[in-house]
DOZA-913141 format. One record per residue (C-alpha): chain; residue in three letters; x, y, z. Coordinates in steps of 0.05 Angstrom, whole numbers, plus 5000, padded with zeros to 4 digits. Last residue first. Layout:
# DOZA-913141
site mol: A type: ALA east: X north: Y up: Z
...
***
This chain:
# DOZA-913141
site mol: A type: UNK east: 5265 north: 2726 up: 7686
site mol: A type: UNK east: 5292 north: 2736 up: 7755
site mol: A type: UNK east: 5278 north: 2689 up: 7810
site mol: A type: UNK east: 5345 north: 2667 up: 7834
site mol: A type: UNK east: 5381 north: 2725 up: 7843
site mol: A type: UNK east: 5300 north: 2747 up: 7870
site mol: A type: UNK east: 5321 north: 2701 up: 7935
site mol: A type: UNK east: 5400 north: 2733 up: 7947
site mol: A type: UNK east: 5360 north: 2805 up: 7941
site mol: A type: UNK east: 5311 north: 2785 up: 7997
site mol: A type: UNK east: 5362 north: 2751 up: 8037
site mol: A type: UNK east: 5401 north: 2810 up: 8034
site mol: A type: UNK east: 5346 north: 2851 up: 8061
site mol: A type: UNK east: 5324 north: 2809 up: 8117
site mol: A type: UNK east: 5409 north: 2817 up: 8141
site mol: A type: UNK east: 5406 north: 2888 up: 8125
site mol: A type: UNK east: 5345 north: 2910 up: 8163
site mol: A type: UNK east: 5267 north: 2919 up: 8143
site mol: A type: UNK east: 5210 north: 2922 up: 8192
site mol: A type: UNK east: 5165 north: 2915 up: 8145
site mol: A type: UNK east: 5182 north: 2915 up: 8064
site mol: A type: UNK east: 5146 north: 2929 up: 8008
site mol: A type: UNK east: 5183 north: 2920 up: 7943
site mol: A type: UNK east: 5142 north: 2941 up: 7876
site mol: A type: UNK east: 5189 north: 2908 up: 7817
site mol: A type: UNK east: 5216 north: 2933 up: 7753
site mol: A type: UNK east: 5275 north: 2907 up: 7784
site mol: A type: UNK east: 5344 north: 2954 up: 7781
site mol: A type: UNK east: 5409 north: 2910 up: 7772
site mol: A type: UNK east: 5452 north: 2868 up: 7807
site mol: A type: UNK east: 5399 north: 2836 up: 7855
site mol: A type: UNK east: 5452 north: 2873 up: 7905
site mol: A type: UNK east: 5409 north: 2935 up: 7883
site mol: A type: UNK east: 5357 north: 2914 up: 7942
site mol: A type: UNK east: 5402 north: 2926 up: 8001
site mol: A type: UNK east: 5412 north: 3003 up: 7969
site mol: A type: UNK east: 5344 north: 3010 up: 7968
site mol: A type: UNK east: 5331 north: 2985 up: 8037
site mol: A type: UNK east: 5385 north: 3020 up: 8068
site mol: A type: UNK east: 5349 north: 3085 up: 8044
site mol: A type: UNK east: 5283 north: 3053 up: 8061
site mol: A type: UNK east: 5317 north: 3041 up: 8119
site mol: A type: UNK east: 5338 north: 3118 up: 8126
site mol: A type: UNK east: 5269 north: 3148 up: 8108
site mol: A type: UNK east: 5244 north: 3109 up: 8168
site mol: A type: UNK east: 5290 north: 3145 up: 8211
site mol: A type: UNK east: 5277 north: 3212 up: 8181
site mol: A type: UNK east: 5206 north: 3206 up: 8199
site mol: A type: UNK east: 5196 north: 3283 up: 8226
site mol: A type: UNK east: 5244 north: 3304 up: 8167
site mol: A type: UNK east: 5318 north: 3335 up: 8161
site mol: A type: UNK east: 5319 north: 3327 up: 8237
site mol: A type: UNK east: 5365 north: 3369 up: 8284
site mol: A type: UNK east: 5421 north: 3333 up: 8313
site mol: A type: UNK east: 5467 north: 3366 up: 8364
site mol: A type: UNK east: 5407 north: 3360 up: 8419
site mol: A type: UNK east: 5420 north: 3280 up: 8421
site mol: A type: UNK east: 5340 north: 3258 up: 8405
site mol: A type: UNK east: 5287 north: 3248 up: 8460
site mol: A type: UNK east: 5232 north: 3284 up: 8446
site mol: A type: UNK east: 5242 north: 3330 up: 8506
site mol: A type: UNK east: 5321 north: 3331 up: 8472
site mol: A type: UNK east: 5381 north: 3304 up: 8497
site mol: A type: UNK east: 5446 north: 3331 up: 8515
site mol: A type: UNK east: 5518 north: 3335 up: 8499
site mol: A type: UNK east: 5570 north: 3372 up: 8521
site mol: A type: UNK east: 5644 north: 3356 up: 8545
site mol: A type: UNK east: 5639 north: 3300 up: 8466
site mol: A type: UNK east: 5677 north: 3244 up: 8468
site mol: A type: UNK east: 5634 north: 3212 up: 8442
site mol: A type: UNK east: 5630 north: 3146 up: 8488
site mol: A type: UNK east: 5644 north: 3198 up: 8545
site mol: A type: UNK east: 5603 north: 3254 up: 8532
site mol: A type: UNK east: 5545 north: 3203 up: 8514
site mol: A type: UNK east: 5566 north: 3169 up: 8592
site mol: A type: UNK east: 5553 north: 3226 up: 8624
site mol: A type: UNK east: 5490 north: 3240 up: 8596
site mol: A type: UNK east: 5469 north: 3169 up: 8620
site mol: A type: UNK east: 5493 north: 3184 up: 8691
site mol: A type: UNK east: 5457 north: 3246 up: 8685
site mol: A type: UNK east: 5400 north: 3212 up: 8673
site mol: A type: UNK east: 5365 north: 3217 up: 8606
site mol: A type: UNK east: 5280 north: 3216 up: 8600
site mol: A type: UNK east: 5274 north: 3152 up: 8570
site mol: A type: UNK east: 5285 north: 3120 up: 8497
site mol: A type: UNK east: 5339 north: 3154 up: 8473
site mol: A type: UNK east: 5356 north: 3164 up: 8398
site mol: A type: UNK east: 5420 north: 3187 up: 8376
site mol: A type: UNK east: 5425 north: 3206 up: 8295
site mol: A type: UNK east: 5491 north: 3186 up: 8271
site mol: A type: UNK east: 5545 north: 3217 up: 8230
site mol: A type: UNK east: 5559 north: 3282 up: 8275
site mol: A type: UNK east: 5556 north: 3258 up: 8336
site mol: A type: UNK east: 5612 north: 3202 up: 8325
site mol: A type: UNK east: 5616 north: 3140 up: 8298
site mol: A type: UNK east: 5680 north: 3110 up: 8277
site mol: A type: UNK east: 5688 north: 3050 up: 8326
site mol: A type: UNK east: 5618 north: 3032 up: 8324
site mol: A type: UNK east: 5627 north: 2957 up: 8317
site mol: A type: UNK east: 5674 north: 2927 up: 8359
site mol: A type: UNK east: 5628 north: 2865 up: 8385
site mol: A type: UNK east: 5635 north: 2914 up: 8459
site mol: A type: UNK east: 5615 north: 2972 up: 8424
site mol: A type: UNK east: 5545 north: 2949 up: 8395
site mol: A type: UNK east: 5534 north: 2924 up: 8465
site mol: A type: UNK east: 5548 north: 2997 up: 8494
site mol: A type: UNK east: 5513 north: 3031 up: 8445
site mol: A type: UNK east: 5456 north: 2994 up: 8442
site mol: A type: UNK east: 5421 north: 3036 up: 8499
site mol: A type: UNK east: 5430 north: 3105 up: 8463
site mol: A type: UNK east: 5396 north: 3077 up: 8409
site mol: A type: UNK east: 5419 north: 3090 up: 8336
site mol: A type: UNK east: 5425 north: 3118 up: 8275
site mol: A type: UNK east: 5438 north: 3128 up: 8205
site mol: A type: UNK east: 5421 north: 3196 up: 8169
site mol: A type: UNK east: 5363 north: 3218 up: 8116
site mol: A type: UNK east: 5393 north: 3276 up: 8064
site mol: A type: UNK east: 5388 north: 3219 up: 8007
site mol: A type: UNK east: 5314 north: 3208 up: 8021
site mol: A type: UNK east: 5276 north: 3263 up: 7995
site mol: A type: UNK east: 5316 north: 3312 up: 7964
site mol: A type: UNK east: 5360 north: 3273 up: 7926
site mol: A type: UNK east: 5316 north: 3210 up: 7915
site mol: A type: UNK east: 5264 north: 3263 up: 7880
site mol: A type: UNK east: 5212 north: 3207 up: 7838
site mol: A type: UNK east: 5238 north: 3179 up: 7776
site mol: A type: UNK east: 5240 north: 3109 up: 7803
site mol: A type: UNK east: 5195 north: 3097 up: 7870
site mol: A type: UNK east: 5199 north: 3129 up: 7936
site mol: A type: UNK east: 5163 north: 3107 up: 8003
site mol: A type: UNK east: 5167 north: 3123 up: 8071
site mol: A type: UNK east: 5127 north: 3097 up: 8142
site mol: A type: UNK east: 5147 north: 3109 up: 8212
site mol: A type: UNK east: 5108 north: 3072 up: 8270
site mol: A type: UNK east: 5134 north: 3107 up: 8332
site mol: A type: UNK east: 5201 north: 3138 up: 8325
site mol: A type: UNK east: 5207 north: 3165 up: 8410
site mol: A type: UNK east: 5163 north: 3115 up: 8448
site mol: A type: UNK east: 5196 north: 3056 up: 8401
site mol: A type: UNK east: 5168 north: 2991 up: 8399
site mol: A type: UNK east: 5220 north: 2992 up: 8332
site mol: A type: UNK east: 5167 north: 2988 up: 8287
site mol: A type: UNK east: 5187 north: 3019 up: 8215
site mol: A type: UNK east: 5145 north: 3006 up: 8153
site mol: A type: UNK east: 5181 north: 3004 up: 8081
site mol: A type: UNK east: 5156 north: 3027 up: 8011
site mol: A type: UNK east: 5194 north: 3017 up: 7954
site mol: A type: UNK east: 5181 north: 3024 up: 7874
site mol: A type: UNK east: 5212 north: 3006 up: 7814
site mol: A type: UNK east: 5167 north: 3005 up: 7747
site mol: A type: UNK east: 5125 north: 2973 up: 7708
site mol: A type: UNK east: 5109 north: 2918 up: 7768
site mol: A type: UNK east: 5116 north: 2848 up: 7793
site mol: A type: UNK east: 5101 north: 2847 up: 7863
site mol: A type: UNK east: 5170 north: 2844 up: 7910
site mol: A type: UNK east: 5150 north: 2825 up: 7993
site mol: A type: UNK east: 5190 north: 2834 up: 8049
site mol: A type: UNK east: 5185 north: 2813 up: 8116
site mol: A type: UNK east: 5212 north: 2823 up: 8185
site mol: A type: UNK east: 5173 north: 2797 up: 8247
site mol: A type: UNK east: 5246 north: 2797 up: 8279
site mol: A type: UNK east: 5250 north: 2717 up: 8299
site mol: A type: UNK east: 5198 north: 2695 up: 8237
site mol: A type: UNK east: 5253 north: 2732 up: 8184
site mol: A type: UNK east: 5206 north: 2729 up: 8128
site mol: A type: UNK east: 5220 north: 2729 up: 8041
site mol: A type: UNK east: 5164 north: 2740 up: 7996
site mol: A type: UNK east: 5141 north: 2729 up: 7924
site mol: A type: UNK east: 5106 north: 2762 up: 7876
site mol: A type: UNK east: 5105 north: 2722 up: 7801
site mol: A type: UNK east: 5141 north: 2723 up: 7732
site mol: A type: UNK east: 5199 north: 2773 up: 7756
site mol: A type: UNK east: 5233 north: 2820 up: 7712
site mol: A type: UNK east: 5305 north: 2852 up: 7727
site mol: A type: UNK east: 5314 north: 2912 up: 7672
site mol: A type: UNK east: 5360 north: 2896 up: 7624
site mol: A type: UNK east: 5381 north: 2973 up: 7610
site mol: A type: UNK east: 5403 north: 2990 up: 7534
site mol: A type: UNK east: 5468 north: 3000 up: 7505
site mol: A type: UNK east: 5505 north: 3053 up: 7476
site mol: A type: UNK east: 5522 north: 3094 up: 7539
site mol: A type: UNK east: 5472 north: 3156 up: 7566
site mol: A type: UNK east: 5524 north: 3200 up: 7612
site mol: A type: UNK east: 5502 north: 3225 up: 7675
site mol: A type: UNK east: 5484 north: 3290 up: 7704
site mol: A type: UNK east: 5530 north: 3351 up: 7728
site mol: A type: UNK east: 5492 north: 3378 up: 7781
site mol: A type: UNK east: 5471 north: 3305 up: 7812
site mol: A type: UNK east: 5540 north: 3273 up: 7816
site mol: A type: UNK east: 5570 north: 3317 up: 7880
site mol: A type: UNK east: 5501 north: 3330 up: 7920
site mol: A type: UNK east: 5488 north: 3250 up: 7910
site mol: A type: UNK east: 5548 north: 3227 up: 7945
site mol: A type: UNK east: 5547 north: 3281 up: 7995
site mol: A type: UNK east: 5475 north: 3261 up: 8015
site mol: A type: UNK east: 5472 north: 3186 up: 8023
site mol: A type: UNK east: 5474 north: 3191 up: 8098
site mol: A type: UNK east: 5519 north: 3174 up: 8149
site mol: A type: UNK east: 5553 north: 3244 up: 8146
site mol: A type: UNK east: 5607 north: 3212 up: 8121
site mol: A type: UNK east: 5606 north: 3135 up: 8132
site mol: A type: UNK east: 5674 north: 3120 up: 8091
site mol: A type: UNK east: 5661 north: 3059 up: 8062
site mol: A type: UNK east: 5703 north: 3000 up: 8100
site mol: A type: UNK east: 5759 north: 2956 up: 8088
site mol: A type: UNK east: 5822 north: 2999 up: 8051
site mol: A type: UNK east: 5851 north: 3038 up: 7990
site mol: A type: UNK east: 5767 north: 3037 up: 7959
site mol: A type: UNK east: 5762 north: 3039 up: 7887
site mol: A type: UNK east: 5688 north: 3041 up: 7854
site mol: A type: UNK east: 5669 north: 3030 up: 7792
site mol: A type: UNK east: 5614 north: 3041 up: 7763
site mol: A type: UNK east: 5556 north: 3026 up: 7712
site mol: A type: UNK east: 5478 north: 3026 up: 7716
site mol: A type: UNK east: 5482 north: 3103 up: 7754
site mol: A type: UNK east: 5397 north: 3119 up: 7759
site mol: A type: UNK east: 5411 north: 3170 up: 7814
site mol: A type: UNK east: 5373 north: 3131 up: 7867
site mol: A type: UNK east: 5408 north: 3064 up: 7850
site mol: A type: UNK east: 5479 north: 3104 up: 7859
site mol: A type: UNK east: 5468 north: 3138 up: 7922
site mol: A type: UNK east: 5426 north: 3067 up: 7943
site mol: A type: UNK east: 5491 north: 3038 up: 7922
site mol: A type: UNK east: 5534 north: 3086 up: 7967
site mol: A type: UNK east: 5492 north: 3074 up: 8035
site mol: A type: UNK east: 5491 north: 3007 up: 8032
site mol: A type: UNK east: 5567 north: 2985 up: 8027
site mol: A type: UNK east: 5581 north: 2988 up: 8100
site mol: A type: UNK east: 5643 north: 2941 up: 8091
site mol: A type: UNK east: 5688 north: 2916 up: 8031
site mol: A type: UNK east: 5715 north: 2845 up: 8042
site mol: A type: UNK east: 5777 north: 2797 up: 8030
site mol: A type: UNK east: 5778 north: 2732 up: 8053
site mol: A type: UNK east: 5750 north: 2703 up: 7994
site mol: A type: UNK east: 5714 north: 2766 up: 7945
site mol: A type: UNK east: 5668 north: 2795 up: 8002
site mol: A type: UNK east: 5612 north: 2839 up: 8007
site mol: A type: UNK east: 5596 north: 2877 up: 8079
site mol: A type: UNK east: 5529 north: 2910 up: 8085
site mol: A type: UNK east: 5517 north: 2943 up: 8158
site mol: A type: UNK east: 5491 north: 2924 up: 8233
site mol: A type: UNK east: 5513 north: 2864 up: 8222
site mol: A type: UNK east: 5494 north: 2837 up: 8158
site mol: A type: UNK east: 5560 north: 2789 up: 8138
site mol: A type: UNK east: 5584 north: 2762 up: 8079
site mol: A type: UNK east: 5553 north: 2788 up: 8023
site mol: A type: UNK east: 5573 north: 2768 up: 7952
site mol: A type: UNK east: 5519 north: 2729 up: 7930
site mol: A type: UNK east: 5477 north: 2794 up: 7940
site mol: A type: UNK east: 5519 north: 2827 up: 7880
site mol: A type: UNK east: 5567 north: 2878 up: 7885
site mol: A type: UNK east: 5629 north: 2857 up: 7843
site mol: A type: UNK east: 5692 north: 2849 up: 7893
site mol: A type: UNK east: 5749 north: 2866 up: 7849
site mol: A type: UNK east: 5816 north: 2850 up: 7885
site mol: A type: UNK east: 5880 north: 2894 up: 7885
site mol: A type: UNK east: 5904 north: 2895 up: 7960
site mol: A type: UNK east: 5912 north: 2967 up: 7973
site mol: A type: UNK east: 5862 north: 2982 up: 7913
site mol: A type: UNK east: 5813 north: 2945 up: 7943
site mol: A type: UNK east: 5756 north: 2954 up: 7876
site mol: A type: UNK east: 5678 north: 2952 up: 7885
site mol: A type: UNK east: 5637 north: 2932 up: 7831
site mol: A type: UNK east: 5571 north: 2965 up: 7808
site mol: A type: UNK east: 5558 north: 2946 up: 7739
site mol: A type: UNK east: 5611 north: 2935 up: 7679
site mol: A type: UNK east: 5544 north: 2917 up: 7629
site mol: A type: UNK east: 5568 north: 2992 up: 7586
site mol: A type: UNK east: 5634 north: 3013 up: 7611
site mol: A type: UNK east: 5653 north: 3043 up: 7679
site mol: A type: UNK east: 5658 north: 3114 up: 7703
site mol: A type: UNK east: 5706 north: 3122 up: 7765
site mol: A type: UNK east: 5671 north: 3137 up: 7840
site mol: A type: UNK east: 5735 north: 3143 up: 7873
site mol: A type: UNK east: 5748 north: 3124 up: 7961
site mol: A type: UNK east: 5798 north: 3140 up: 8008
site mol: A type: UNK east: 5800 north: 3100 up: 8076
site mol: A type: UNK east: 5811 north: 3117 up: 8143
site mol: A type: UNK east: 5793 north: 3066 up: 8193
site mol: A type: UNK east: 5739 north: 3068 up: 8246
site mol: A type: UNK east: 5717 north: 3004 up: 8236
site mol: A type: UNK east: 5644 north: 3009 up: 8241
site mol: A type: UNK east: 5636 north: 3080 up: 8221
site mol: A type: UNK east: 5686 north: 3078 up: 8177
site mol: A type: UNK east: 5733 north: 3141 up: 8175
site mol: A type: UNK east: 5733 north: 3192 up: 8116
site mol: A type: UNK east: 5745 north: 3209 up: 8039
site mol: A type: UNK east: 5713 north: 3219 up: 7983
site mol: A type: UNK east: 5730 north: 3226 up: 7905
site mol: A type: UNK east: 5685 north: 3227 up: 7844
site mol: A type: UNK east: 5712 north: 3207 up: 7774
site mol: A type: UNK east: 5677 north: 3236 up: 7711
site mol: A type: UNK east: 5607 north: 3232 up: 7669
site mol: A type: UNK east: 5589 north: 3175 up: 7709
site mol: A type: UNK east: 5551 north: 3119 up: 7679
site mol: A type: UNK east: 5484 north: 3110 up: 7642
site mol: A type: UNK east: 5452 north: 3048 up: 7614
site mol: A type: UNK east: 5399 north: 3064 up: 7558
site mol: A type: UNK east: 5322 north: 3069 up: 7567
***
């Protein structure tokens, strides 16, 4: 098939969710073997979004071009691997992606209806000559990309979690990314809040871009301190143990956000592999090892 980029120019705005800053961001169509690169507009650098680029995996994506960088990138390129888009630009007037609703949702809702334009040039897909695998031995992570005909992804979730379980998802090219796995949110544990705080990440989240997850029955003293963090005068939690604003788009909506992540990890190859990746366990900084290995494995 041929490359295909925007039809027309896309524009969102919002906070970060690890930075909390305000930033402005336009999808803008891009010529044929342009990619996926991010533009600072404020500072006017191009950051192309490869997995050679990535700087830092903590608890989000962040791509750098020297000491400039481009945070919480994930969510958008898995909007933009899902929907097929080869070519784009993508200006951004300050550090992070705005996190939305923290899924991939509004991105796809606003692109989808009016379709993509086909551009004179065909797709090089990314080809590999054997499977290989890439392990984080501290986490248990792994992930492992078989040669295939087309691109697929499957992920397993295991957080020792009474409240997820063992999730599972897949989704492989062609398949319905906007109904199926763009809707899924971030989220988080009520008990990493506090740490995740104190290394000032967080900073933008808020009940309504993150799904809360916690682990016990909730004290008040716990409840108390939700309504603080968000400030929020009343919040509660669930039998099952989810923040009571949230209701789930799917019973493993969790899992269906890493492979979400996942996907979006994955395009950092700088293309889309006719590849199957299986991954267990997955998170940003396994995943960008992954992509950074098959940069150096591709046909």
């Amino acid at each position: 098939m041929n490359q295909q980029t925007l039809i027309r120019a896309y524009k969102f705005e919002g906070r970060g969710l690890h930075t909390g800053k305000y930033a402005h961001l336009t999808l803008n169509p891009a010529p044929a073997g342009y990619g996926i690169r991010f533009v600072r507009t404020d500072l006017d650098v191009e950051i192309p979004a490869l997995a050679s680029k990535v700087t830092r995996t903590d608890r989000s994506t962040t791509i750098s071009e020297g000491d400039v960088s481009v945070v919480t990138i994930e969510h958008l390129m898995s909007a933009l691997t899902g929907l097929g888009v080869d070519n784009a630009r993508i200006e951004l007037d300050n550090e992070e992606v705005p996190i939305l609703d923290g899924s991939a949702e509004r991105y796809v809702r606003a692109i989808a209806p009016d379709g993509l334009q086909e551009q004179d040039a065909e797709r090089a897909y990314l080809e590999f000559d054997e499977e290989f695998e890439v392990r984080d031995d501290k986490s248990g992570s792994w992930i492992r990309i078989t040669p295939a005909e087309k691109m697929s992804f499957e992920v397993t979730v295991d957080f020792n979690s009474r409240v997820l379980g063992v999730q599972t998802a897949h989704w492989s090219e062609n398949s319905d990314y906007v109904g199926q796995v763009a809707p899924c949110r971030t989220f988080v544990f009520f008990h990493e809040l506090e740490f995740l705080a104190a290394r000032g990440l967080v900073k933008g989240g808020d009940v309504d871009n993150a799904i809360v997850i916690v682990e016990h029955p909730a004290t008040k003293e716990q409840i108390d301190g939700m309504c603080k963090f968000f400030g929020q005068p009343r919040l509660a939690v669930t039998p099952k143990g989810y923040l009571s604003n949230i209701k789930l788009h799917f019973p493993n909506e969790c899992g269906r956000h890493k492979l979400l992540d996942l996907i979006g990890d994955m395009r950092l190859m700088g293309g889309f592999p006719k590849a199957k990746i299986t991954a267990y366990k997955p998170g940003h900084t396994v995943n960008s090892v992954a992509s950074r290995a098959a940069l150096g494995k591709i046909r």
